[in-house]
N, C-alpha and C positions, 0 to 999 in steps of 0.2 A: 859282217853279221855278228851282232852279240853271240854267247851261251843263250841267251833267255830268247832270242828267234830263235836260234836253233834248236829249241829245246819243244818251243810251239810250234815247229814246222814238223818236228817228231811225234806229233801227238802227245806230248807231254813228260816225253820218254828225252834222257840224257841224251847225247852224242854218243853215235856208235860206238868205236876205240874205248874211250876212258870209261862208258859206262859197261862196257863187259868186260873190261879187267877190274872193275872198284866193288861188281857187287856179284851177291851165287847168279846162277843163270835167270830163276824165276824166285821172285817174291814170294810170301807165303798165298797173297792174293792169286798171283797169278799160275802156282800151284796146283791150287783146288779148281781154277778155269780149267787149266791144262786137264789135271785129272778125273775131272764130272763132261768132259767132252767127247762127242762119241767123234767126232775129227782127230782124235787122240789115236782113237782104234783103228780110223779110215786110214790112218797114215802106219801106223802098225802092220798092220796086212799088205797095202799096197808097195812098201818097202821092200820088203824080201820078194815078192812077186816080179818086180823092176827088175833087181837082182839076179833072179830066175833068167828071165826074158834076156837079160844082158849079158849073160854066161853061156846062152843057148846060142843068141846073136852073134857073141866073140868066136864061136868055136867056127858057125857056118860062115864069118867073113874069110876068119885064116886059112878056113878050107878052099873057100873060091882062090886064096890070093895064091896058096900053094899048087892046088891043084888045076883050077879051071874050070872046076867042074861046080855046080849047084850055085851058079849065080841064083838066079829066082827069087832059090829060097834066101840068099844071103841079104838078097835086095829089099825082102817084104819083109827081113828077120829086124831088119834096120826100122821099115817104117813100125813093126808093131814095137818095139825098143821106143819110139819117137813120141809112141799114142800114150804110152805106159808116163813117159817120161814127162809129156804136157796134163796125164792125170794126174799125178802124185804134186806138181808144182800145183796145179787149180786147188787141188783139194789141200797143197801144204800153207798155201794162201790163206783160204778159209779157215782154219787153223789157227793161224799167225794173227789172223782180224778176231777169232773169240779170246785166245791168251792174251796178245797181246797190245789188241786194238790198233794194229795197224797192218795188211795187207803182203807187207814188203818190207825188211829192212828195218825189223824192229831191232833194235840196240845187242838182244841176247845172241840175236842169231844174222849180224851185219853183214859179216864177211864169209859167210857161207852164201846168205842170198845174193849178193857180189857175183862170188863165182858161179854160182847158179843160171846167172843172165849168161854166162858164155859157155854155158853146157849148153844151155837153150840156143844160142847163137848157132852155135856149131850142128848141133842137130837139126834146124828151122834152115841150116842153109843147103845140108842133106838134103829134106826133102825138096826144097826150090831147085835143086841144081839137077834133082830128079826129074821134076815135073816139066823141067823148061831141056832137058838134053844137054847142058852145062858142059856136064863132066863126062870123061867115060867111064865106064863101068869099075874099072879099077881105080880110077881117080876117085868115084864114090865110098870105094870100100877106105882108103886111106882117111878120104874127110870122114867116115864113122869112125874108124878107128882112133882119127884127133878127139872125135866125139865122148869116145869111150873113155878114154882118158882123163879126160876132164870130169866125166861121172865120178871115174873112179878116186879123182882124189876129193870131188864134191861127197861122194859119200861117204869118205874118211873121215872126210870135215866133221858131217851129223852125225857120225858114230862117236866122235871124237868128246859132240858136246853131250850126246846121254851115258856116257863114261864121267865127266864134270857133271851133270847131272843128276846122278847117282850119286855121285862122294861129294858132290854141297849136300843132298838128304843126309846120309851116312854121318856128316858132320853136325848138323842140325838135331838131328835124333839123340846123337851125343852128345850132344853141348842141352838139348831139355832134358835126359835121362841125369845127367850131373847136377842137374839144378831140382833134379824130381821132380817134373812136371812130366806129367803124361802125354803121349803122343795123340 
């Protein structure tokens, strides 16, 4: 396949790899998308919320595993950890289609959405392996805990880029204050 399918099969957008190491994360266009969307903010709140949920989840899994005691809650702490987790992807989608017009796997943010498919995996096999008697109970807690895992270095990831996000602005605002053009 040329660059030039590959580039039409992306919506118009480079290839993942080279085109997020060659350019800032977001265009000046797709800046002002970013920043006039109220998906901006859904995803802002629903973040740390996730987080929340998943710091609650982590503590009542290691308690079942230690103790024995509060499966239940460890079990449902997983699925609402699961519900949070398939909102923030629906709604980071939505997101991705107003920045950056495509859905999945736009170029800025490739390899986060990557790893994201096997956050989703690992979590979507939690709940199957729930609903069908798969696993035992403790076997559950360990597939969440892979789960978790995987969140946590997928959320490193997206921390990682509004850290690059911030300092391409910080650069951009420097580079027009140097030239006197106002922000």
């Amino acid at each position: 396949m040329s660059m030039e399918q590959n580039k039409e099969m992306n919506h118009g957008h480079e290839p993942a790899p080279a085109a997020a190491a060659s350019r800032a994360l977001y265009t000046p266009e797709e800046r002002i998308k970013r920043d006039q969307s109220v998906w901006t903010l859904v995803q802002g709140v629903l973040a740390p919320i996730q987080f929340l949920v998943f710091l609650v989840s982590l503590v009542l899994v290691l308690r079942y595993l230690a103790t024995g005691e509060g499966q239940n809650i460890a079990v449902w702490s997983i699925v609402i950890k699961t519900i949070t987790l398939y909102t923030i992807m629906i709604t980071g989608c939505i997101w991705e289609k107003v920045v950056f017009d495509c859905y999945l796997f736009a170029p800025a943010f490739y390899w986060e959405d990557v790893f994201s498919m096997l956050v989703l995996a690992l979590h979507t096999a939690y709940l199957a392996a729930l609903a069908t008697d798969a696993l035992t109970t403790q076997q559950l807690m360990y597939l969440a805990l892979a789960a978790y895992a995987t969140y946590v270095v997928n959320a490193g990831q997206f921390i990682w880029k509004l850290r690059i996000a911030r300092l391409d602005h910080a650069r951009e605002q420097a580079a027009m204050a140097g030239r006197g053009v106002a922000a």
